[in-house]
C-alpha positions in Angstrom: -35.6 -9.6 -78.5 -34.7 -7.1 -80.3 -38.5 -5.9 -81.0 -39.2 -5.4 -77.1 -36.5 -4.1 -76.5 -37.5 -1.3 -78.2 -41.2 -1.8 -77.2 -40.0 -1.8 -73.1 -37.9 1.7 -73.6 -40.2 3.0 -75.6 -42.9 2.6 -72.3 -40.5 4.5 -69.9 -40.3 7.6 -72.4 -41.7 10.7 -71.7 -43.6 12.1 -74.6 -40.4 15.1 -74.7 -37.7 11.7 -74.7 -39.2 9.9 -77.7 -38.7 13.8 -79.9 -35.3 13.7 -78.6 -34.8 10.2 -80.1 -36.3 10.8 -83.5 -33.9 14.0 -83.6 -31.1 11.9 -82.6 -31.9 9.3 -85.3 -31.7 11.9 -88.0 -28.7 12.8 -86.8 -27.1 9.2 -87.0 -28.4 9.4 -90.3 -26.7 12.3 -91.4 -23.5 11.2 -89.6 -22.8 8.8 -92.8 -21.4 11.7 -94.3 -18.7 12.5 -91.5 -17.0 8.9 -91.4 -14.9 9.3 -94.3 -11.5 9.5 -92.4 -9.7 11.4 -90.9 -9.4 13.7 -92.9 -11.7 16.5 -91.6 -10.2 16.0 -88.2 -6.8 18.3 -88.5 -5.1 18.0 -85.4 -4.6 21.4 -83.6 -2.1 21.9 -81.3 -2.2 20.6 -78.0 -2.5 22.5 -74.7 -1.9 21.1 -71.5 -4.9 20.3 -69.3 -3.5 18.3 -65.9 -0.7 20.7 -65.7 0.7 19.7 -62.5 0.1 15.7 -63.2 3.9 15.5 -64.5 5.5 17.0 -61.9 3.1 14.8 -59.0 4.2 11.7 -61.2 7.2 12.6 -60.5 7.0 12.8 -56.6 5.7 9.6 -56.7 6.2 7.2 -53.7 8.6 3.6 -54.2 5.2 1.9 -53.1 3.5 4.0 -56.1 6.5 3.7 -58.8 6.8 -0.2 -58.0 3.0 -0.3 -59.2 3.0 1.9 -61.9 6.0 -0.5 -63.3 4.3 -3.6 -62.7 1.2 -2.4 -65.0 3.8 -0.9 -67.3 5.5 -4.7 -67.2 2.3 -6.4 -67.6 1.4 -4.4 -70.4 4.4 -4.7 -72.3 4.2 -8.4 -71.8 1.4 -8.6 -74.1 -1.2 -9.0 -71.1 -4.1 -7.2 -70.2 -6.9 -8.7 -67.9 -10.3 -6.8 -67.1 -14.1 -7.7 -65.8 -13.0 -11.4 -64.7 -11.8 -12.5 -68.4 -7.9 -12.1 -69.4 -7.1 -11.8 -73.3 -4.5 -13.8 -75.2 -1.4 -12.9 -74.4 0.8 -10.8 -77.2 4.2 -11.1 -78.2 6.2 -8.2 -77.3 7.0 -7.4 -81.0 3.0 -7.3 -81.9 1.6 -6.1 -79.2 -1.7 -3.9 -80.3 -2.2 -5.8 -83.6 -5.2 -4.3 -85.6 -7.9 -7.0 -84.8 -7.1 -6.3 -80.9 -9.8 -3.9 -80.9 -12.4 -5.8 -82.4 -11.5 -8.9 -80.4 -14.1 -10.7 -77.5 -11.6 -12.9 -75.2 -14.4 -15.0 -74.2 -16.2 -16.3 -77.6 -12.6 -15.7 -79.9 -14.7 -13.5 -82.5 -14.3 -9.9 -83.8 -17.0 -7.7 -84.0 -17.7 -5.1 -87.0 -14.4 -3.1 -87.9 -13.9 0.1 -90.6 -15.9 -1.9 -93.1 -19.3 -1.0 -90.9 -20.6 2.8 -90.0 -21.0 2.6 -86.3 -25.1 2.9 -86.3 -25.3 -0.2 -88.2 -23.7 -2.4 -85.6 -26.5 -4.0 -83.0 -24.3 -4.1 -79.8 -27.1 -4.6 -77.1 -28.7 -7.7 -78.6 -26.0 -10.3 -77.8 -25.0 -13.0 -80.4 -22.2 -15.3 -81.6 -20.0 -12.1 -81.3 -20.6 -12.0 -76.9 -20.6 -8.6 -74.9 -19.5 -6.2 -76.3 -18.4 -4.8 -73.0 -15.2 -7.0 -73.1 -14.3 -5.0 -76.8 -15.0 -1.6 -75.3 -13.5 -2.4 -72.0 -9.5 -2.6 -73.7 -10.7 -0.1 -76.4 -10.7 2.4 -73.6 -6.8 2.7 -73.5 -6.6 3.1 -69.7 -2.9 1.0 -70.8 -1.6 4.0 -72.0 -1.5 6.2 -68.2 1.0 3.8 -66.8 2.9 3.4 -70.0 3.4 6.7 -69.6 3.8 7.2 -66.2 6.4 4.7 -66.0 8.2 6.1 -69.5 8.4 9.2 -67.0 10.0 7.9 -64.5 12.1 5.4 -65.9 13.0 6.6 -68.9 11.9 3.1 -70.5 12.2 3.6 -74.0 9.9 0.1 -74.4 7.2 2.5 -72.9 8.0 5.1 -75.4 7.2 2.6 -78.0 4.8 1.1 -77.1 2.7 3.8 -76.7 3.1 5.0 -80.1 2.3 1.3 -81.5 -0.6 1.7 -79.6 -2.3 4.7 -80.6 -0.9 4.1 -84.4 -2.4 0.8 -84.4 -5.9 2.4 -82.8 -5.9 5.2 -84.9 -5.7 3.1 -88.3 -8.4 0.6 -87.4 -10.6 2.9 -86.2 -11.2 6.2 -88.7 -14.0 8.3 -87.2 -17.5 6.1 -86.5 -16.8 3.0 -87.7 -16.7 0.3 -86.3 -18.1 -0.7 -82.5 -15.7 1.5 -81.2 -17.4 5.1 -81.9 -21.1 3.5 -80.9 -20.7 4.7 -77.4 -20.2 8.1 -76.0 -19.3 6.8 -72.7 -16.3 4.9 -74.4 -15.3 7.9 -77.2 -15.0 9.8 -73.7 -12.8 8.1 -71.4 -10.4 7.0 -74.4 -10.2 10.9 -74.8 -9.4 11.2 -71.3 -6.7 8.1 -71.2 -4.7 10.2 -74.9 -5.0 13.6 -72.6 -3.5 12.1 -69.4 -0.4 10.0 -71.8 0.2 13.1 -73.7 0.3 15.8 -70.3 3.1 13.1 -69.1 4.8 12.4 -71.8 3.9 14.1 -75.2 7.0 15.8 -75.4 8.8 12.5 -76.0 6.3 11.1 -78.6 7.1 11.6 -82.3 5.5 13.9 -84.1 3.2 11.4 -85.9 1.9 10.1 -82.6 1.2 14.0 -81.4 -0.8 14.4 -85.0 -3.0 10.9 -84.5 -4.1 11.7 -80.8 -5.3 15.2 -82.0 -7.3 13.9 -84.8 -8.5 11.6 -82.3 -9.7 14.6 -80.0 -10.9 16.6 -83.1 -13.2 13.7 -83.9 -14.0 13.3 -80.5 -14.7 16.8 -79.4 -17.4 16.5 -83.0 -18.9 13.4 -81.7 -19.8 14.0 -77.9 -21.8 17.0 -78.2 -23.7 15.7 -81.0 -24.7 12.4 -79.3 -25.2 13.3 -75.5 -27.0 10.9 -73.3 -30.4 12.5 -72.4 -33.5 12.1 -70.5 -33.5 7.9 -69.3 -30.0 7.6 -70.2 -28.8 10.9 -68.3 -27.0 9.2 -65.8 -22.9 7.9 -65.5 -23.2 7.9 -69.1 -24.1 12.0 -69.5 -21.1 12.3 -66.8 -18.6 10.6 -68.9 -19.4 12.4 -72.0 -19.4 16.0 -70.5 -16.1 15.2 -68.6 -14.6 13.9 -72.0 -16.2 16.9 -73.8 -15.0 19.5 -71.3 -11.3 18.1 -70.8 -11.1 17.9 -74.4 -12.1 21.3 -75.3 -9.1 22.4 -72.7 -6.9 19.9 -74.6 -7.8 21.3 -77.8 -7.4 25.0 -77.0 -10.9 25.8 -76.9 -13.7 27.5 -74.2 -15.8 24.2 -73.4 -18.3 26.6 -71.2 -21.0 25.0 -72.2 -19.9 21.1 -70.9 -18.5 23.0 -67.9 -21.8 24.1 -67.3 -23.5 21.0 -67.6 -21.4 19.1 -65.9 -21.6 20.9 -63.0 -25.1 21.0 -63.1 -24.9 17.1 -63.2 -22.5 16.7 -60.4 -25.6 18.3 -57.9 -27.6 15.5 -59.7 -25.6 12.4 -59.3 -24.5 12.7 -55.8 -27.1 13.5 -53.6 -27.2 16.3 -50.7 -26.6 13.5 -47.8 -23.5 11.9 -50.3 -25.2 8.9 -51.9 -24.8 8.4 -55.6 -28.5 8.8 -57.4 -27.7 5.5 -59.2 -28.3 3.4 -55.9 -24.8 2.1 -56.7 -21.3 3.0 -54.8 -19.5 2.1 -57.8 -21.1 4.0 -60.1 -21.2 7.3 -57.4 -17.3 6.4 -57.5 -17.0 6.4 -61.4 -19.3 9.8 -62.1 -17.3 11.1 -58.8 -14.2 10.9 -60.0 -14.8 12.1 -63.5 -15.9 15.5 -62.0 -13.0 15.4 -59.4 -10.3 14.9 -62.6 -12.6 17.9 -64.6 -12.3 19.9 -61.2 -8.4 19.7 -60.9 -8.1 20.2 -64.6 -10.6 23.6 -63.8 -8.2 24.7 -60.7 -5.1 24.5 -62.8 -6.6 26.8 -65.3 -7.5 29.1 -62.6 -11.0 28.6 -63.2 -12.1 26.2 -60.3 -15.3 24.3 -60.0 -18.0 26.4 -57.4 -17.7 25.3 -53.9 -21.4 23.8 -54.1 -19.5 21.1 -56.7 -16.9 20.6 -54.3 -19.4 20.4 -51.1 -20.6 17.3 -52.9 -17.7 15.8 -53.7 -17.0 16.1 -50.0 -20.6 14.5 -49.5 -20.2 11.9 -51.2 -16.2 11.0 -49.5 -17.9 11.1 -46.4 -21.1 8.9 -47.3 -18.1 6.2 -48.3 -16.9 6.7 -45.0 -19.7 5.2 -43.4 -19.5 2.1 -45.4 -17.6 -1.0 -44.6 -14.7 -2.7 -47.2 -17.0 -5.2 -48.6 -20.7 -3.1 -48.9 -22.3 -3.2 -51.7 -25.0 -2.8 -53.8 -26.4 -2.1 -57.2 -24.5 -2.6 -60.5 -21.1 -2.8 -60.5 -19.3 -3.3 -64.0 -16.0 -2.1 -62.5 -15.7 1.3 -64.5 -12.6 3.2 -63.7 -10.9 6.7 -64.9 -7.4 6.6 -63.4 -6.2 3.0 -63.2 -3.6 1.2 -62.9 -5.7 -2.1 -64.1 -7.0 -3.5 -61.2 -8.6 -1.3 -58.3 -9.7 -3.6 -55.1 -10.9 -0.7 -53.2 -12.5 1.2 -55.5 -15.1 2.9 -53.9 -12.5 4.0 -50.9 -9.9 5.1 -53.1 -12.2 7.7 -54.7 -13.1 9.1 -51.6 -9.4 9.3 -50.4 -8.5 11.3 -53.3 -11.7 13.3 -53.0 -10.8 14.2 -49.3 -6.5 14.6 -50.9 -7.5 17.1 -53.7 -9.9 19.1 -50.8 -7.2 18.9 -48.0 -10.0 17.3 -45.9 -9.3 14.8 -43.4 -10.4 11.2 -44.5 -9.8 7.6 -44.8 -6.1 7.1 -46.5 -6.0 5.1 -49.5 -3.1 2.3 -50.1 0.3 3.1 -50.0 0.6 2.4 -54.1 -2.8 4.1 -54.7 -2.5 5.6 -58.3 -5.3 8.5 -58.0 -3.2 9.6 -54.8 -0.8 10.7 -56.8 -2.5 12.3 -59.6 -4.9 14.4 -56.4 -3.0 14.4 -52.9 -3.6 12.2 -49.8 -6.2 13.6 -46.8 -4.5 16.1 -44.8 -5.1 14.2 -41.7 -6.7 10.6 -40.6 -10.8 10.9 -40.0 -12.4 9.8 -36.8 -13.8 6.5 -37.7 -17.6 6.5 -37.6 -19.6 4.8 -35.1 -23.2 4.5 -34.4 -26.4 4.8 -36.6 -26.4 6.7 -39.6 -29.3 7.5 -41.9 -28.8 9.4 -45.7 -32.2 10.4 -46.0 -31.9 11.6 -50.2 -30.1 8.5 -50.9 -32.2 5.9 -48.7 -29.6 3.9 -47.2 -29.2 3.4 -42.9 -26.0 2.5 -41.6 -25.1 1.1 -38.3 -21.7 0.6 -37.0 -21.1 -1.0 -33.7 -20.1 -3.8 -31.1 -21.7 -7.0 -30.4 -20.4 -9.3 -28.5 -17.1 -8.5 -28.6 -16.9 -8.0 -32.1 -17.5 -5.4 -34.8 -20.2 -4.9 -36.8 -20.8 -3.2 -39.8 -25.2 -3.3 -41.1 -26.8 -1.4 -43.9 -30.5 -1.5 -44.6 -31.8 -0.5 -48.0 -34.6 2.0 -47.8 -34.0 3.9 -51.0 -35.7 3.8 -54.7 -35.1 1.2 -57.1 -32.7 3.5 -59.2 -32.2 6.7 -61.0 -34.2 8.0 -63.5 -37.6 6.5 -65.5 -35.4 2.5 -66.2 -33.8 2.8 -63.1 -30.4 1.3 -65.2 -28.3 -0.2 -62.5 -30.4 -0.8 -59.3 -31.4 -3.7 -58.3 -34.6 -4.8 -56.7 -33.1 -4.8 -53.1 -35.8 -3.0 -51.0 -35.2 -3.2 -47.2 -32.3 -5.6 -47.9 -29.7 -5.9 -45.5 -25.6 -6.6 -45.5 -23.9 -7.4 -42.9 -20.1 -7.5 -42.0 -18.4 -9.2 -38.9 -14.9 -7.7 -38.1 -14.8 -5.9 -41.4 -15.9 -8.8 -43.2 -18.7 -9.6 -45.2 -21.1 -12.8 -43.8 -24.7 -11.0 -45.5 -23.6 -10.0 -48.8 -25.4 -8.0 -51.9 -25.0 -10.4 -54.6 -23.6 -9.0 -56.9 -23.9 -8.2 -61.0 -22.2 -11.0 -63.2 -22.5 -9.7 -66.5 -24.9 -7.3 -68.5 -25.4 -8.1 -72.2 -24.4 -11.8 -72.5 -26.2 -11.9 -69.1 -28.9 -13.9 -69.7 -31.7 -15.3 -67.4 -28.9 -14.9 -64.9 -28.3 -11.1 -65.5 -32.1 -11.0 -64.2 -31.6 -13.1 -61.5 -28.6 -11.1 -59.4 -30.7 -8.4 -59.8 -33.8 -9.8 -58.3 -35.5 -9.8 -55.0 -35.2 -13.9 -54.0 -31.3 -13.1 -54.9 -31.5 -10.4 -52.0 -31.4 -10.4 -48.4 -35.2 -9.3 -47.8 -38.6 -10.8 -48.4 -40.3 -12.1 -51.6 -43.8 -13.2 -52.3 -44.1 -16.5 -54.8 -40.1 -15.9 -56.0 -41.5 -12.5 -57.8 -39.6 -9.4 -57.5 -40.6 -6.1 -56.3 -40.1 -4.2 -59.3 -40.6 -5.9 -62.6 -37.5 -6.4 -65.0 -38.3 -5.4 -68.4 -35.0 -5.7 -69.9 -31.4 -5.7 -69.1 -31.4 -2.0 -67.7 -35.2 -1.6 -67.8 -38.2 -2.1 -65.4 -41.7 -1.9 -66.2 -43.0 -1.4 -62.6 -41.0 0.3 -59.7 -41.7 -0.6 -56.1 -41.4 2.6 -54.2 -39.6 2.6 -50.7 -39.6 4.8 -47.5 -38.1 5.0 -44.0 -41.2 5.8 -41.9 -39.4 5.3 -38.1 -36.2 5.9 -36.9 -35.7 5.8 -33.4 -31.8 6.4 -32.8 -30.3 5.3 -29.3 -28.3 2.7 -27.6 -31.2 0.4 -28.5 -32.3 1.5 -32.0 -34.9 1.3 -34.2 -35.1 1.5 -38.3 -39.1 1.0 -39.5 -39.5 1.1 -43.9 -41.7 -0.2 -46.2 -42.3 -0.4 -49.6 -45.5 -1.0 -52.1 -43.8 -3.4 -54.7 -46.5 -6.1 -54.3 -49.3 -4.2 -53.4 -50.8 -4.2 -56.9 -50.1 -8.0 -57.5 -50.9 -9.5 -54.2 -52.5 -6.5 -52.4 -49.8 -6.3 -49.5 -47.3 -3.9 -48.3 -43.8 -4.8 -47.1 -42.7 -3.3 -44.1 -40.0 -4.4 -42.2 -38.4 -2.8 -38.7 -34.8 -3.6 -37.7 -34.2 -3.2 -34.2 -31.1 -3.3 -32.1 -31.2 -4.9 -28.2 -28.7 -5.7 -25.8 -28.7 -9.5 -27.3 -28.5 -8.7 -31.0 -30.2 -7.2 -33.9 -34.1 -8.5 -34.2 -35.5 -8.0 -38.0 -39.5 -8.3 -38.1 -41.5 -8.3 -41.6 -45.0 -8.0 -41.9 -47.4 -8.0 -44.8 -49.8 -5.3 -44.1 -53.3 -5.6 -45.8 -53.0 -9.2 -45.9 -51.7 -12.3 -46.2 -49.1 -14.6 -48.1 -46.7 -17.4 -48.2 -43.4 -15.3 -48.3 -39.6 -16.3 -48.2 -36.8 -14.7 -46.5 -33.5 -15.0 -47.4 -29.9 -14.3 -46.3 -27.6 -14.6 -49.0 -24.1 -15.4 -47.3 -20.8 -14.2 -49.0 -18.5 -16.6 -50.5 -16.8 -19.6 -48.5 -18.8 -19.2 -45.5 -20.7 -22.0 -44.3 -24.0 -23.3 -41.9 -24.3 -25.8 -38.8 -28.0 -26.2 -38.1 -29.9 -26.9 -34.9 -33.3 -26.6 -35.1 -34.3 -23.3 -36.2 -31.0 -21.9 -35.5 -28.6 -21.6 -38.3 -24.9 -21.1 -37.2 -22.3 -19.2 -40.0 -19.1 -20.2 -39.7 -16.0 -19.5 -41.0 -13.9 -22.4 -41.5 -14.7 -23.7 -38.1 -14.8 -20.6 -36.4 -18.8 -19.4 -35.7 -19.4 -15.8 -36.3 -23.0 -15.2 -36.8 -26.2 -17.2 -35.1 -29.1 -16.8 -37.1 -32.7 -17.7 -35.0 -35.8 -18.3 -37.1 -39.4 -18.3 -35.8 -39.4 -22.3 -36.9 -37.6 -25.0 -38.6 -38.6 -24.2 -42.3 -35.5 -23.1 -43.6 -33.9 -24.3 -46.8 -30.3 -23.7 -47.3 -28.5 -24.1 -50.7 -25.7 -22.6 -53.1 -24.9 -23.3 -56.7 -27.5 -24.6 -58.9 -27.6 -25.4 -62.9 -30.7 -22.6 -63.1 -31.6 -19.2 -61.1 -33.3 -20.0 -58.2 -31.9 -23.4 -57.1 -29.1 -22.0 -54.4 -26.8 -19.3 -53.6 -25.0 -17.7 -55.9 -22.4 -14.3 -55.5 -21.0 -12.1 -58.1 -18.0 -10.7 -56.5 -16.7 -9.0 -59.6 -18.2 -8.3 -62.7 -17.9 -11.8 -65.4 -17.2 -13.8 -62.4 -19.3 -16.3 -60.1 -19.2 -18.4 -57.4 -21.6 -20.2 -55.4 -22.6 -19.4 -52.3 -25.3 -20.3 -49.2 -28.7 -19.2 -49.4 -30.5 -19.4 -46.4 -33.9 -18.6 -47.0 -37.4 -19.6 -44.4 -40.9 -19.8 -46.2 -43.7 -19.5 -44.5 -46.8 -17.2 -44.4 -46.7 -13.9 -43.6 -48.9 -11.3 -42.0 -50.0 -7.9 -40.5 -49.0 -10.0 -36.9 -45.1 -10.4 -39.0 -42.5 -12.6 -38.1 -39.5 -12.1 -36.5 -36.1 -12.9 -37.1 -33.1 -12.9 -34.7 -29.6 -12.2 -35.4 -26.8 -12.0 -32.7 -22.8 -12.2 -33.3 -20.9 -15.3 -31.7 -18.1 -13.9 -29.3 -14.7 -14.5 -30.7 -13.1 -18.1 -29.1 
């Protein structure tokens, strides 16, 4: 496995990519000689970097103070819960014991500690250990915020405490790159970011000791990410994280980070497109790069150095791309990445772009009354207009149409963009001209979601997948072939070719995914009439047995008459679903990929869910597919 994973990678380099690597190499090589302790980290003193986050926290809301106590509570109850799994809970008088941060909460077994230089450790090749996600996920110290927000309100000594057990306990089981915990830059940068944030709010009541371990922290830190950057394939969130972390650090550590300022910026006109979209295909990930460059761009305004307004027009870009999409869209990875959290964030996406629209005094979507990154950035000076009627982001490849039918709302998206970003295309999914649909703001046609990366499986290729999607497939293949867990070996390419706006719309795409293995193009047209939407696909150049699915979000269920499928929610009908004939199969769970319907609605978790999917042959003549909203009883 190990072998072609190497092999697969190796095939999306460019020739530039593969010198890059063997420099990096040597540098992991030479690195053995900086992992004796901490000892060549001195901590410098500490400058402030969010230097009006103190007195926001301050001004925060009840709704806001009642949720920054209840993480504080949770956290000082031993507990702590992240992507689906929940660790073993800690008494309150050992609460970040030294085998915490080696420790998977699904298998029970600890991965490599000090005893094992960082390089040595195989993290992407899953074993008896598990994912190593779940070990990264609570090494990221996103605790330590709330502690300390609540410490500053409150005065809760127990907060106090805690956070110095905390980082004490981190900073002794973890001297500079070894262990798991230093093999990521992605994770070496948002722990930076979580020790800057605790020590703006509170370092002034921390002992002197705990000052002392979070600098050597950021010394090490501010060595590591510029040595290890994420380049070429793996520019993406990744590159984001690390020049944020870089950049904030170098203002925490008193020194002029131009260079990661520069870089960063130039990577903010990367990852969010002119229209909005994130390059990644992925909402969440556009989120989780967009709020790392929002948090760098108020740390920049407080210095009195802001970001250029082209960095903020995007930012705006991409709040306003967010705008157009309903509560439950989706699509693309999702491994629930966060910056500012208060542990669980069920509008991610939305919250984002309400603090995006807060720190621009923009009008926008407001967030929830105990939103956490309202507080650290401001609320939207005003309520938007809500959006209504067809919307195409041409860079990003994604339609949007919001409307009535039949008395009732309805939200559509159809999926005309490329597979992903960059030469593996990490986190897309093989989703060309897919659809979701939402019925009064909630979801019936549903993206299925990610389940889990490394300990994935068969079934990490699967929710990435074509038949797992709500378009066509040819003989169960995908579009694009999957040639690891964040690779592909072939990319189909996709394109809006007609757009027709009007009362009476009309959306035209295709893509050439199967073209060189069955010698067909995909096109599909969506088009909206006065009795509901009508989707037509058609195989141009030939002809094929295909299936069609419709993958329906959790807890929904089917009546069937005929070719007519009914969705209903409980016993309510929301959704009639009219196929050119009676060959439809409808199924959810399954023992193997392929067998039924199956939903991911948050990473590590997964439920079944119906699968409605008609075979039949397809051709340049196409078939067509009616879809119309039940009025409300």
């Amino acid at each position: 496995m190990r072998i072609g994973w190497y092999i697969n990678r190796l095939r999306s380099m460019e020739p530039a990519e593969v010198l890059h690597r063997l420099g990096e190499q040597r540098r992991r090589i030479a690195s053995r000689r900086r992992d004796d302790g901490w000892e060549r980290y001195a901590s410098p003193q500490l400058h402030p970097v969010l230097r009006e986050l103190r007195d926001a926290t301050l001004a925060a809301t009840p709704e806001q103070r009642q949720a920054i106590a209840a993480a504080a509570q949770n956290t000082l109850g031993g507990q702590f819960s992240a992507l689906g799994q929940t660790w073993p809970r800690r008494d309150s008088d050992r609460l970040f014991p030294p085998e915490l941060w080696r420790l998977d909460p699904v298998t029970g077994r600890l991965w490599p500690g000090p005893e094992a230089h960082t390089f040595d450790i195989d993290f992407r090749h899953v074993g008896e250990r598990g994912d190593v996600k779940y070990v990264w996920e609570i090494n990221r110290l996103q605790q330590l915020p709330p502690l300390a927000a609540h410490l500053l309100l409150a005065g809760d000594d127990q907060c106090r405490m805690a956070i110095e057990a905390a980082i004490d306990s981190w900073h002794s089981a973890n001297p500079p790159f070894r262990g798991v915990c230093w093999a990521s830059g992605i994770e070496v940068a948002l722990r930076a970011i979580s020790l800057i944030v605790t020590i703006d709010l509170v370092g002034d009541r921390l002992s002197a000791a705990t000052r002392q371990q979070v600098g050597e922290i950021l010394a090490a830190s501010a060595y590591w990410l510029p040595r290890f950057p994420s380049q070429f394939s793996s520019a993406n969130n990744h590159l984001v994280a690390e020049l944020a972390g870089e950049y904030l650090t170098g203002l925490a550590l008193g020194t002029a980070p131009d260079a990661a300022r520069g870089a960063l910026l130039a990577e903010a006109r990367k990852q969010i497109l002119a229209d909005g979209a994130g390059a990644e295909q992925t909402p969440t990930y556009a989120a989780f790069s967009a709020e790392l460059i929002l948090l760098c761009a108020a740390a920049a305004r407080q210095a009195g150095a802001p970001f250029p307004s082209p960095v903020e027009a995007r930012l705006a870009a991409f709040a306003n791309f967010v705008a157009w999409l309903s509560p439950a869209a989706g699509f693309g990875d999702n491994d629930e990445g966060r910056v500012l959290t208060l542990g669980d964030d069920p509008d991610y996406v939305r919250s984002v772009a309400a603090a995006i629209h807060g720190f621009l005094r923009m009008p926008g979507n407001t967030a929830a009354p105990d939103d956490f990154r309202a507080l650290c950035f401001g609320t939207p000076s005003e309520p938007a207009l809500a959006s209504h009627g067809l919307q195409t982001f041409t860079q990003g490849g994604l339609s949007v149409w919001r409307g009535e039918m039949n008395g009732r709302s309805i939200d559509l998206t159809f999926d005309h963009g490329p597979l992903g970003y960059l030469s593996i295309a990490a986190h897309g999914h093989a989703d060309a001209l897919s659809l979701t649909l939402c019925v009064d703001g909630e979801p019936v046609l549903v993206d299925p979601g990610t389940w889990l990366y490394g300990s994935g499986g068969v079934w990490r290729d699967w929710f990435r997948s074509t038949p797992a999607h709500n378009t066509l497939n040819i003989e169960g293949k995908s579009q694009s072939i999957i040639a690891g867990m964040f690779n592909w070996s072939h990319k189909a390419a996709a394109a809006l070719v007609e757009s027709e706006p009007g009362t009476h719309w009309k959306l035209r795409a295709r893509h050439d995914g199967y073209r060189s293995r069955f010698g067909v193009v995909h096109q599909r047209t969506v088009m909206h009439q006065a009795d509901g939407i009508v989707v037509t696909d058609q195989l141009l150049g030939g002809r094929r047995v295909a299936e069609v699915v419709f993958q329906l979000a959790a807890g929904l269920g089917t009546n069937r008459d005929g070719s007519t499928i009914m969705v209903l929610r409980g016993d309510e009908p929301l959704m009639a679903i009219r196929f050119p004939d009676a060959a439809v199969e409808i199924r959810a769970g399954g023992d193997a990929p392929g067998q039924g319907g199956w939903v991911s609605p948050r990473f590590g978790a997964r439920q079944p869910a119906e699968r409605i999917a008609w075979h039949g042959e397809v051709g340049e003549d196409g078939i067509k597919i009616h879809l119309a909203a039940i009025p409300p009883s």
